[in-house]
NUMI-809752 format. One line per 5 residues: number of its first residue (from 1); their letters; for each residue x, y, z of C-alpha. Coordinates in Angstrom, 1 decimal, padded with zeros to 4 digits, always signed. Layout:
// NUMI-809752
NUM> A> X,Y,Z; ...
This chain:
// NUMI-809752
1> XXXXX> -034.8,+028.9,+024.5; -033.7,+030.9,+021.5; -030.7,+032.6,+022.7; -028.6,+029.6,+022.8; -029.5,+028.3,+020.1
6> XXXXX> -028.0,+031.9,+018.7; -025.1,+031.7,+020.7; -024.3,+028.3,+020.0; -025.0,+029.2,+015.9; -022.3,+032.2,+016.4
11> XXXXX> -019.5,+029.7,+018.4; -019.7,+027.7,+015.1; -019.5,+030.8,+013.1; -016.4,+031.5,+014.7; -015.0,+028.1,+015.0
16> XXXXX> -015.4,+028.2,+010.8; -014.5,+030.3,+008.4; -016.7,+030.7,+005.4; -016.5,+028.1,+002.5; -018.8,+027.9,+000.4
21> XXXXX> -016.9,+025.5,-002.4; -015.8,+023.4,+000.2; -019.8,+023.3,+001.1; -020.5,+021.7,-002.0; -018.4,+018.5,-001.0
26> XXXXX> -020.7,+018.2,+001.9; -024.1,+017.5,-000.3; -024.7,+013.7,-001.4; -025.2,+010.8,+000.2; -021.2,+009.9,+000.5
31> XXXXX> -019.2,+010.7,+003.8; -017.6,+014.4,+003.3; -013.6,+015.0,+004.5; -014.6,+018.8,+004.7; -017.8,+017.6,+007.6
36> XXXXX> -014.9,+016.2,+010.0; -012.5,+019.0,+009.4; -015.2,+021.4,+010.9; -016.3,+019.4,+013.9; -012.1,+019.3,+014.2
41> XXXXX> -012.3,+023.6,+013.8; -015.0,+023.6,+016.4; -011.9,+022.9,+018.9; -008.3,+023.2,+017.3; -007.1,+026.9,+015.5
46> XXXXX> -005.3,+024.8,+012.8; -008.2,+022.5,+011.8; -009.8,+026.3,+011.3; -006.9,+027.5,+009.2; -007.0,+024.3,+007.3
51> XXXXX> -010.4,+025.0,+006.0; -009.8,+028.3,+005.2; -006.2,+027.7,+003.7; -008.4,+024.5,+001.7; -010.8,+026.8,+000.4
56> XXXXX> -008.1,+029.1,-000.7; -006.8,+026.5,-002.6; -010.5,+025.8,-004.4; -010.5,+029.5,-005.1; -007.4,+030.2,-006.9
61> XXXXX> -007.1,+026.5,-008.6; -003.6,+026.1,-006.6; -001.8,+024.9,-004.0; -001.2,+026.1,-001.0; +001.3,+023.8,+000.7
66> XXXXX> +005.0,+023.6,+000.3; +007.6,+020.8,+001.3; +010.0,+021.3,+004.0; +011.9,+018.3,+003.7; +012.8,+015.7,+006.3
71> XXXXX> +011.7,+016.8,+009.7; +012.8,+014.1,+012.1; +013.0,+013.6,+015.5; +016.2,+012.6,+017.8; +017.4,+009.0,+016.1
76> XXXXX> +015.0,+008.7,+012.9; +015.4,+010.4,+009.7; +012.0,+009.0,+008.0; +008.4,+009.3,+009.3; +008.2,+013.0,+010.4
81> XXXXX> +007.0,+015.0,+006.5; +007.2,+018.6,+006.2; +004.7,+020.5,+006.0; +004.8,+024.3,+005.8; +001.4,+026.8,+004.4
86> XXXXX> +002.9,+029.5,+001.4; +000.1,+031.5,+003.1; +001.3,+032.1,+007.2; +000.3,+035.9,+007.7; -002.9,+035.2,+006.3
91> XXXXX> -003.0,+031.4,+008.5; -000.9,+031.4,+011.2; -001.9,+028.3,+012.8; -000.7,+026.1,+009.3; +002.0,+028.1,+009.2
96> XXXXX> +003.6,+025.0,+010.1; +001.3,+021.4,+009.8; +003.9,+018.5,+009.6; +002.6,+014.7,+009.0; +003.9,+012.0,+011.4
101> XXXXX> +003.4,+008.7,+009.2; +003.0,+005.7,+012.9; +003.6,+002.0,+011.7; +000.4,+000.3,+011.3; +000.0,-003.7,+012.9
106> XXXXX> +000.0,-006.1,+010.4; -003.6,-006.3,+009.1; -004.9,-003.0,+010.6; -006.0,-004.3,+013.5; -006.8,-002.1,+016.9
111> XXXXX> -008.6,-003.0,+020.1; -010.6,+000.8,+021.3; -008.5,+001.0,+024.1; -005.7,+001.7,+021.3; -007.2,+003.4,+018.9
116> XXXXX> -008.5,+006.3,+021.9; -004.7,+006.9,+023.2; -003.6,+007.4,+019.9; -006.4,+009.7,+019.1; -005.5,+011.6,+022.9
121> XXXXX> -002.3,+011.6,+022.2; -002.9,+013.1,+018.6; -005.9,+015.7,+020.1; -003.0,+016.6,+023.0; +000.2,+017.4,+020.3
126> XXXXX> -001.8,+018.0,+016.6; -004.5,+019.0,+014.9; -006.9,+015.9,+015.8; -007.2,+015.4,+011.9; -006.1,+011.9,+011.1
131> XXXXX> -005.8,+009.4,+008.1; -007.1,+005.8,+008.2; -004.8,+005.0,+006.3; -002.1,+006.2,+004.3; -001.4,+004.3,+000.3
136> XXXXX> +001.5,+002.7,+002.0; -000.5,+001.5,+005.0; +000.8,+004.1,+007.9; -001.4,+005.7,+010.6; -001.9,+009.6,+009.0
141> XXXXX> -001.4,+012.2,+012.1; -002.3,+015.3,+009.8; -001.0,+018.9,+010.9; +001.5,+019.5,+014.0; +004.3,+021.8,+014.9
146> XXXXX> +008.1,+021.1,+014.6; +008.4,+022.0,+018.6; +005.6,+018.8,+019.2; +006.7,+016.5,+017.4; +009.5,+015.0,+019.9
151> XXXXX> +007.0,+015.0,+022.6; +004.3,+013.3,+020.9; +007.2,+010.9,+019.3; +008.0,+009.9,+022.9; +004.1,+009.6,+024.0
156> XXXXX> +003.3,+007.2,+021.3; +006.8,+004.7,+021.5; +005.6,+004.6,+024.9; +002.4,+003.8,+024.2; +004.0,+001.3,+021.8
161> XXXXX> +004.0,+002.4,+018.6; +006.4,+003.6,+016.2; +007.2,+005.5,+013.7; +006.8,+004.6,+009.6; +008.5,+005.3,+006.6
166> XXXXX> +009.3,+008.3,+004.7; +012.0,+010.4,+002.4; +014.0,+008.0,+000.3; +014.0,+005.2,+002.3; +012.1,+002.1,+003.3
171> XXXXX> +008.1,+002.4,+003.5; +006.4,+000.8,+006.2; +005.5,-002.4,+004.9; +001.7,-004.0,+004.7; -000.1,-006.7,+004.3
176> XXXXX> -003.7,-007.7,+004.0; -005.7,-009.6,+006.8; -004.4,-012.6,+005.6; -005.0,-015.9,+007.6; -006.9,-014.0,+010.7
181> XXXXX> -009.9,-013.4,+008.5; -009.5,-014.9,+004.8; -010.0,-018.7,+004.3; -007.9,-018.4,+000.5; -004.5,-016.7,+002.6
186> XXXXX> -001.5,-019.3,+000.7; +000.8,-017.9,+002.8; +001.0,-015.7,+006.5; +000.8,-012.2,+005.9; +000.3,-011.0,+009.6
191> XXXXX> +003.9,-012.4,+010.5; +006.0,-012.1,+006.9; +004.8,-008.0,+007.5; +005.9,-008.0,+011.3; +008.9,-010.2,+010.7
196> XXXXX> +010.5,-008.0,+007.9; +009.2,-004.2,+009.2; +011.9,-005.8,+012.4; +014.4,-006.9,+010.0; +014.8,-003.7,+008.4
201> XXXXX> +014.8,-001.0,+010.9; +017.8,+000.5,+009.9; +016.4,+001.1,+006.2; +012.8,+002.2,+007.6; +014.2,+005.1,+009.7
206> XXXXX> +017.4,+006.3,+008.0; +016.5,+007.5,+004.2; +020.2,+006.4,+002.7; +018.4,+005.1,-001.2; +017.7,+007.6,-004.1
211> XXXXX> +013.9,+007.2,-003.4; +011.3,+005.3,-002.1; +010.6,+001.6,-001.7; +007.8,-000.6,-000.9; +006.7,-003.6,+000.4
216> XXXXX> +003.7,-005.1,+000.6; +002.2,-008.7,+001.5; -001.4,-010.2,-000.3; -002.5,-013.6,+000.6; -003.5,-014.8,-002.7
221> XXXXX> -003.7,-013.1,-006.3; -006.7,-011.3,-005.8; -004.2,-008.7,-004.1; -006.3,-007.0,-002.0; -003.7,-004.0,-001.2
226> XXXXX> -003.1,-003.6,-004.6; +000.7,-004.8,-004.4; +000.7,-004.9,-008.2; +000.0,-001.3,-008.4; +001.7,+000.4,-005.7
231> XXXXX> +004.6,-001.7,-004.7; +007.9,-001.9,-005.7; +008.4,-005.1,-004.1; +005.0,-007.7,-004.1; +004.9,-010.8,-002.5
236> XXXXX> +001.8,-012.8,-003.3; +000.5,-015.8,-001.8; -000.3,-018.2,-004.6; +000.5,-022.9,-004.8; +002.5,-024.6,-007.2
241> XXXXX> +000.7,-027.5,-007.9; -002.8,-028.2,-008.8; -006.3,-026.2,-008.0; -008.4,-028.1,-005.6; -012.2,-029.2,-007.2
246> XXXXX> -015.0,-030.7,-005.4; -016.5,-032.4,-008.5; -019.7,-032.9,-005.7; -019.6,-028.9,-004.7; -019.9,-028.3,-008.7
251> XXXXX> -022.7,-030.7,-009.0; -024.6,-028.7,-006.6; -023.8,-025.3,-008.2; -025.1,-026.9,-011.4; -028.9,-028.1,-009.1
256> XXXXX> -028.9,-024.9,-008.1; -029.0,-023.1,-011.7; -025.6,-021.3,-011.6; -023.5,-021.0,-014.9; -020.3,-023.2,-014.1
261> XXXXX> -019.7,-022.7,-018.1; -019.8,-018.8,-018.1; -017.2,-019.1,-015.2; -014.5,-021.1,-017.9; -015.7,-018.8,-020.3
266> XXXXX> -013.8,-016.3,-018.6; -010.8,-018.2,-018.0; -007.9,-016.5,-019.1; -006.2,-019.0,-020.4; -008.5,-022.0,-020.6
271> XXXXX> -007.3,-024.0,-018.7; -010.8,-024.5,-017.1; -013.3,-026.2,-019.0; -016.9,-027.8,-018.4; -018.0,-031.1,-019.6
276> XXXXX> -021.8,-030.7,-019.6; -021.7,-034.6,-020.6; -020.0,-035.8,-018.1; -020.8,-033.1,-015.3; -017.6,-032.7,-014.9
281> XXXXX> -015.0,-029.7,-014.3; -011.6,-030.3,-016.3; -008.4,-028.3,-015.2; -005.7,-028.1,-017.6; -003.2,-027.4,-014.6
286> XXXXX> -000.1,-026.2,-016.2; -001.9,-023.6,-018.3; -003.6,-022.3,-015.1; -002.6,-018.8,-014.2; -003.9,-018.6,-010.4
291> XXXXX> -006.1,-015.8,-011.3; -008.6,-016.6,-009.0; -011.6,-015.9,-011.3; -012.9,-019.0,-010.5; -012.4,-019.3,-007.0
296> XXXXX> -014.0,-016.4,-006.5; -017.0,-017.7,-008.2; -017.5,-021.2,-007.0; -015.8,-020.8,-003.6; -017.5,-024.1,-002.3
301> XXXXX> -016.1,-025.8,-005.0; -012.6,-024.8,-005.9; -009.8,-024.2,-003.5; -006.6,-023.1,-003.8; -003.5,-026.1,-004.5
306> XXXXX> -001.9,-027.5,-001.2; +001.7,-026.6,-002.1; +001.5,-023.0,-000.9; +004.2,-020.2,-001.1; +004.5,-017.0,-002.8
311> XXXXX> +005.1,-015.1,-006.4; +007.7,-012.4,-006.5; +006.9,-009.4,-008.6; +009.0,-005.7,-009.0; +008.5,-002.6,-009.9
316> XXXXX> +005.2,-001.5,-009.4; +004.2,+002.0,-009.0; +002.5,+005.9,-009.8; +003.4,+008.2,-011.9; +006.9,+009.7,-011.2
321> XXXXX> +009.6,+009.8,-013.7; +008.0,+007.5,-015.7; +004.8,+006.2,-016.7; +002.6,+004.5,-014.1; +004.2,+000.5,-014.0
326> XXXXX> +002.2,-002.8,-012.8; +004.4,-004.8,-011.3; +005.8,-007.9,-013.2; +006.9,-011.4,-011.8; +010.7,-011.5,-010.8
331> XXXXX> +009.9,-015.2,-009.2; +007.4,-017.4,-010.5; +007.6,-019.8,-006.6; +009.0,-019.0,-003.6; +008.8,-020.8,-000.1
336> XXXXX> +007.8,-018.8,+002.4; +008.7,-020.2,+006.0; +010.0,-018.0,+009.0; +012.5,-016.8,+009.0; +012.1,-015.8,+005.4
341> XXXXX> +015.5,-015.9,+004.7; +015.8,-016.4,+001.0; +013.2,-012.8,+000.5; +015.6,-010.7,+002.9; +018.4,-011.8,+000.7
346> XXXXX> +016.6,-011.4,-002.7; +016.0,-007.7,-000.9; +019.5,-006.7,-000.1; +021.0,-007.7,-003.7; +018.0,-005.4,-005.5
351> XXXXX> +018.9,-002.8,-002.7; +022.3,-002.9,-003.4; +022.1,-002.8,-006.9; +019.5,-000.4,-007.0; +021.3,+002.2,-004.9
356> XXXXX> +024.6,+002.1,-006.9; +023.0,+002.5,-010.4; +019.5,+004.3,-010.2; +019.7,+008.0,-010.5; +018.1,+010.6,-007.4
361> XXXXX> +014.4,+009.7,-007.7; +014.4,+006.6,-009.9; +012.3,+004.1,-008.5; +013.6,+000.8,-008.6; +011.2,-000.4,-011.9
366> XXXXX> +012.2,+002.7,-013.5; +015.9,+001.9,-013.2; +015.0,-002.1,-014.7; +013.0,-000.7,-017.5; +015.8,+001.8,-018.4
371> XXXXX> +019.1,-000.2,-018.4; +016.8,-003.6,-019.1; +015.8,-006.9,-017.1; +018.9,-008.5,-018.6; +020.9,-006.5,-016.9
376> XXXXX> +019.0,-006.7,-014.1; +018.8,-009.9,-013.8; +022.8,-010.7,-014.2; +023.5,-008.0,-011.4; +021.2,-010.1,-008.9
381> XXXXX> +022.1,-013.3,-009.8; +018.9,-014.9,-010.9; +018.3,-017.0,-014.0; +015.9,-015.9,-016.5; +012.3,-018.0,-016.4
386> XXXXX> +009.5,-017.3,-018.6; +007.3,-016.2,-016.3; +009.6,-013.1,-016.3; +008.3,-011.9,-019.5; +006.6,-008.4,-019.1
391> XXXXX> +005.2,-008.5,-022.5; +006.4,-010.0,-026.2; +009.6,-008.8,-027.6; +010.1,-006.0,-030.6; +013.7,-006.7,-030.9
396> XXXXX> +014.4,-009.8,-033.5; +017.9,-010.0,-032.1; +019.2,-011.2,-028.6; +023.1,-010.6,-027.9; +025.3,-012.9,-025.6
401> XXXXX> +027.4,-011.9,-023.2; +030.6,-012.3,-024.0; +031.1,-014.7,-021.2; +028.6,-016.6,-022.2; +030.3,-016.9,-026.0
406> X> +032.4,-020.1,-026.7
């Protein structure tokens, strides 16, 4: 009974090149990236190639991987990211290893019938290795050649999907679960991501801007794809008028022993306050910021306001050009009702503007915080609010516009 045990030991010898710094990111009790990879070697050459190019890379403190550009196929500009290995003669199967970026549904969500013909069609054309998800929300097919891609292109839009963002255009737009799973959603995620990734086909799939943008959807303002962070464009579910209490709900908190005053201790603006007298939870409402601190906290007790819409914020993104940015608000309310009209607009006048004045790889906060939000502002058309203000000003002087001089 030994034998195959030997022969099956030399198959995975073969399967794998040796690696032993990639080895150490299998130890600990945390899934490993380089475990998968070798199950994937076991049956594709360029998952083998991979590790060995990978460990390459740990070896010499380097990277191994160059950019090729916009690969597309027939129609689409975007999705399709070049991948080429500086390394062929020594790994010919990465010698080419492109990265189709699919469009995601709205909330991420899959039956298993799905999710196995995209994996079939991915083990058929690619290297099996996938990404669940990309930082802009995409489907990840990692690793196929340029003569595949058409074909597995035509497999998957007849399976039904299609193909995401990429280059210097439109990124696929996402959006947390929203209203399918979250009882705090203000606003419908699920259908303000499908509605607007159908609106703006022409700007997913045909890179025409100086870079990037993105779009992406939360429910509320705990934000949970990180719009603040990542997008250029956030809209955030959030009410205009008052936070919902259960005055009874906070009574039983209180029975039970829980803190209701360290919670408006760590208001941010202190708007929230406990009367231990009176047993009662006082909301300053105009000084609340919708942080959802204390929500979060006393979820039986505190709901969001009835009057629900969304926050507009820009600029939000990594390192590029400039610094890392958060995203700042650009409008304090918006309604948010199909067809969305007013955001597609607000979209096309920051497009336009954007793509006559920002230089080649200027994201769009990069371009407001260089020629300033005043300017900004004027180009779009909106009026300045206070919630607009990104942080206290240096500068003791403000200057008109002439116009605006009598």
């Amino acid at each position: 009974m030994a034998e195959p045990q030997e022969e099956k030991t030399q198959e995975q010898a073969q399967a794998s090149p040796a690696t032993p710094l990639l080895d150490e990111l299998e130890k600990g009790p945390w899934p490993s990236f380089v475990k998968e990879i070798k199950k994937a070697a076991e049956k594709k050459p360029a998952a083998k190639d991979h590790l060995g190019l990978l460990e390459l890379s740990y070896h010499e403190k380097i990277g191994h991987w160059k950019h090729g550009g916009i690969v597309g196929v027939r129609g689409y500009g975007g999705g399709v990211i070049g991948r080429y290995s500086d390394r062929p003669e020594m790994f010919p199967n990465v010698k080419e290893f492109h990265t189709m970026r699919i469009n995601q549904p709205s909330g991420w969500f899959y039956n298993t019938k799905t999710l196995r013909e995209l994996c079939d069609t991915w083990e058929k054309y690619g290297s099996g290795l996938t990404n669940f998800h990309g930082s802009t929300g995409d489907i990840i097919l990692l690793g196929t050649t340029t003569e595949n891609l058409q074909p597995c292109f035509n497999e998957l839009s007849e399976k039904g999907f299609d193909l995401g963002g990429s280059g210097s255009d439109l990124r696929t737009p996402s959006a947390c679960l929203g209203p399918a799973r979250c009882e705090y959603a203000c606003l419908d995620t699920l259908d303000i991501c499908h509605n607007l990734t159908l609106e703006f086909q022409d700007e997913l799939h045909r890179p025409m801007w100086p870079y990037k943008f993105k779009i992406k959807v939360a429910g509320c303002p705990n934000d949970c794809v990180a719009s603040v962070a990542r997008a250029d464009f956030s809209i955030i579910g959030t009410w205009k008028d008052a936070l919902r209490i259960d005055q009874e709900a906070v009574q039983e908190y209180v029975r039970q022993g829980f803190d209701v005053a360290a919670v408006c201790a760590r208001c941010p603006t202190g708007a929230l306050t406990w009367d231990a007298k009176a047993g009662e939870l006082k909301l300053e409402a105009e000084d609340c910021v919708r942080c959802m601190h204390c929500i979060n906290k006393m979820p039986k007790a505190l709901r969001p306001g009835k009057e629900k819409g969304a926050t507009i914020l820009i600029g939000g993104k990594a390192t590029i050009v400039k610094s890392a940015f958060l995203s700042w608000v650009l409008v304090p309310f918006m309604g948010m009702t199909p067809p969305y009209t007013e955001v597609k607009e607000l979209l096309r006048k920051i497009w336009e503007w954007w793509d006559e004045n920002a230089k080649v790889r200027e994201r769009v906060g990069e371009l407001i915080y260089r020629v300033g939000m005043r300017t900004f502002l004027k180009e779009i058309g909106l009026e300045p609010v206070p919630q607009m203000v990104r942080q206290p000003r240096a500068n003791p002087y403000y200057f008109w516009w002439p116009e605006e001089v009598k």
